[in-house]
C-alpha positions in Angstrom: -61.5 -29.7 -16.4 -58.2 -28.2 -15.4 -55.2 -28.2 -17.8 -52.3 -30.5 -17.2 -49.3 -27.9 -16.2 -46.6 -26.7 -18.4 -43.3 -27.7 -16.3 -40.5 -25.6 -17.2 -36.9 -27.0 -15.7 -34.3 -24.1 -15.6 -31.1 -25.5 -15.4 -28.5 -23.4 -17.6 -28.0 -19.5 -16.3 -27.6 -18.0 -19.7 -29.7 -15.5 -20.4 -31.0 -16.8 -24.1 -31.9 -20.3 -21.9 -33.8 -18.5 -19.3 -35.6 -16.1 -22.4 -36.5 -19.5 -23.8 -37.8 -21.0 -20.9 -40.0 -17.7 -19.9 -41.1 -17.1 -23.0 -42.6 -20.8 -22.9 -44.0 -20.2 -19.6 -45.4 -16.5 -21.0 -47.0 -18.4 -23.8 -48.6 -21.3 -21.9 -50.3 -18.8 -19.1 -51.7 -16.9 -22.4 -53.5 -20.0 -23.3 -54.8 -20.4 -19.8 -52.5 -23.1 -18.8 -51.2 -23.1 -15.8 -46.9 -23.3 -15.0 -44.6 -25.0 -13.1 -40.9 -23.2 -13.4 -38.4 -25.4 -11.0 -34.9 -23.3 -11.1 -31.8 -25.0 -10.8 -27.9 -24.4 -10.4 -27.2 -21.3 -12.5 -30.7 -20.4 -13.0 -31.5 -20.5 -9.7 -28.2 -18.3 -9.2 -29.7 -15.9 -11.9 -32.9 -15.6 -10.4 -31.7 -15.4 -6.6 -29.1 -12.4 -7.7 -31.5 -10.5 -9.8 -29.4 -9.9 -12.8 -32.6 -10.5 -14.6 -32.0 -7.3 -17.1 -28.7 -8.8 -17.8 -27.8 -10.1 -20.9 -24.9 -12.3 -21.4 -25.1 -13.0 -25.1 -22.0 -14.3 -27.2 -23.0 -12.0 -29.6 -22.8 -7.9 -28.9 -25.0 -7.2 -31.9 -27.7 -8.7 -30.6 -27.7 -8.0 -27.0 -27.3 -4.1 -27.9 -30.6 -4.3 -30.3 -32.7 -6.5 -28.4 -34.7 -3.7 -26.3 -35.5 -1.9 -30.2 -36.3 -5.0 -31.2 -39.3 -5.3 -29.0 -37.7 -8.2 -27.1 -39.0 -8.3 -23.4 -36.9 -9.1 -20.7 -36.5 -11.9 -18.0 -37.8 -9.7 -15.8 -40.5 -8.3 -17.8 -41.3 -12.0 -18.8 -41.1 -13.3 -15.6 -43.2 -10.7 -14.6 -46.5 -11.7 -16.9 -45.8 -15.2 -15.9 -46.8 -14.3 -11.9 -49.5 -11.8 -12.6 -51.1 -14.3 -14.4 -52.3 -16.2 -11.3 -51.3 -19.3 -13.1 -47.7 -19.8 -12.2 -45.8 -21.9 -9.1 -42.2 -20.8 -8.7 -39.8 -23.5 -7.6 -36.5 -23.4 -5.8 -34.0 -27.1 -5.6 -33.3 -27.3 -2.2 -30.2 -29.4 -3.6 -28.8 -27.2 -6.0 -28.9 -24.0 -3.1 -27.2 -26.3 -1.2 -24.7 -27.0 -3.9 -24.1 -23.2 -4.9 -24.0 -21.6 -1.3 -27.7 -20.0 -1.5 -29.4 -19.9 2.0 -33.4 -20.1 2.3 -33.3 -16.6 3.4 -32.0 -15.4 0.3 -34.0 -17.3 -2.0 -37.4 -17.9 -0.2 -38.6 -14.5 -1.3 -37.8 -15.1 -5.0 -39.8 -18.3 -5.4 -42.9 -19.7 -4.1 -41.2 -23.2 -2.7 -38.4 -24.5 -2.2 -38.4 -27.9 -2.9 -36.3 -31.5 -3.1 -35.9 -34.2 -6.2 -38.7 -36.6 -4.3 -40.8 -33.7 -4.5 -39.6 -32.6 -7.5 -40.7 -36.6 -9.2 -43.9 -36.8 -7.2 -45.7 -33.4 -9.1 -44.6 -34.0 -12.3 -44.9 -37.5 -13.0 -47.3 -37.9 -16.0 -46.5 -34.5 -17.3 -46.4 -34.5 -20.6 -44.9 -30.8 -21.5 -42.1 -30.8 -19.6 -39.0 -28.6 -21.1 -35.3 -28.8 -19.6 -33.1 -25.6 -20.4 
């Protein structure tokens, strides 16, 4: 029997919220669960630009040190995430709209781009759902 997906809602662009939210998603396709990572707003912003390698940290000391740390990436994260075969990329049609983004421009960062009815229909019953 198939595992119930892992639904990851990227709201917030800041690079620790996006780390958080892939490293979720990294962590779930580890254990053979499959994810469902539906960008939003400034996430969707982050994702559509590519400033993946970018962090935007309050604190200096941190984002300096965080490659010596061993930290991945959003890039590097996001990038286990698809190879794993077990992730669905998701783009708000609403918030593109909102923020100026054109299919064009995000269609080839995400898998579908989709609306809230949508959105409601495929994860109702989810249990792991996290909002970031």
């Amino acid at each position: 029997m198939a595992s119930a997906p892992v639904c990851v809602f990227f709201h917030r662009g800041e690079y620790d919220a996006v780390h958080q939210g892939l490293a979720i998603a990294a962590a779930s396709v580890s254990m053979g669960r499959p994810v469902e990572l539906y960008f939003f707003w400034w996430a969707l912003e982050r994702l559509v630009r590519g400033n993946l390698d970018e962090p935007d940290l309050a604190r200096d000391d941190v984002s300096a040190t965080m490659e010596l740390r061993g930290v991945p990436t959003l890039r590097q994260l996001l990038d286990v995430v698809r190879d794993s075969g077990l992730a669905t990329t998701f783009a708000c049609t609403g918030s593109m709209a909102a923020i100026g983004l054109t299919p064009p421009e995000v269609e080839p960062k995400v898998d579908t781009l989709i609306g809230w009815t949508a959105i409601l229909a495929r994860t109702a019953g989810v249990v792991d759902r996290f909002q970031l």
